[in-house]
N, C-alpha and C positions, 0 to 999 in steps of 0.2 A: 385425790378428791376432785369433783368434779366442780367448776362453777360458782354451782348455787351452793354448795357447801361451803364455800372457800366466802364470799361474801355476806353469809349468814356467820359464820365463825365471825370473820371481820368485825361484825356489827357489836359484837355481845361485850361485855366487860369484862373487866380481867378476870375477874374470880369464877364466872361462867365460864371464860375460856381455860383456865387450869382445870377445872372440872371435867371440862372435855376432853382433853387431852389426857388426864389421868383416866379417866374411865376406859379410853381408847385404847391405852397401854394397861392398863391394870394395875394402877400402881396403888400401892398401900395407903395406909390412914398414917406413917410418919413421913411419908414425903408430902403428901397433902398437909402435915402439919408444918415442916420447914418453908414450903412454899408461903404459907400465911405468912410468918413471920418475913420471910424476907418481902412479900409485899407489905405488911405492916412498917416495917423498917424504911423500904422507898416510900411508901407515903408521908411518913413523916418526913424523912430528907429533903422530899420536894416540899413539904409545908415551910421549914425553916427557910429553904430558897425562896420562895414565894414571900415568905416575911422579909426578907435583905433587901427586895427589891424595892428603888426608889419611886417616885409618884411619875415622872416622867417614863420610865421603862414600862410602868403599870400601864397609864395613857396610849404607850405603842401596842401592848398586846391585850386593851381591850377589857380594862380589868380599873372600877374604882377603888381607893382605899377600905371602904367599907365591903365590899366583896370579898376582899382577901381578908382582912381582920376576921370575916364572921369563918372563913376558909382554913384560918388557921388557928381558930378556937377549938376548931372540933378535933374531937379524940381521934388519934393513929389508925384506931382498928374502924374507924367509919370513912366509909366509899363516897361513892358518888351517890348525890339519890336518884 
């Protein structure tokens, strides 16, 4: 890949980038369906981690309490907006 592919990839998010990569290889509709799930799975993972953390580690990485409450209210299978 050249370059400007490589930093255009970079930019996209993940489910655009598994898209690409699956298209690229050709890969099927049940690996594209295992892929969801196991990113549905990390998202939630990191939600619960995100809920553990206390108000002072929030503070360091730039995050108020109300940011991550509304962060980890929201359902598994929703992304980023």
């Amino acid at each position: 890949m050249n370059s400007t592919a490589q930093i255009q990839e970079s930019d996209m998010q993940a489910p655009a980038r598994l898209a690409l990569a699956h298209s690229a290889r050709g890969i099927g509709p049940v690996t594209r369906f295992f892929d969801r799930i196991y990113m549905w799975r990390n998202r939630a993972r990191q939600r619960r981690h995100l809920a553990e953390l206390d108000d002072r580690l929030l503070r360091d990485i730039g995050l108020s309490r109300v940011e991550v409450e509304h962060e980890i209210s929201r359902p598994f299978w929703r992304g980023e907006r």
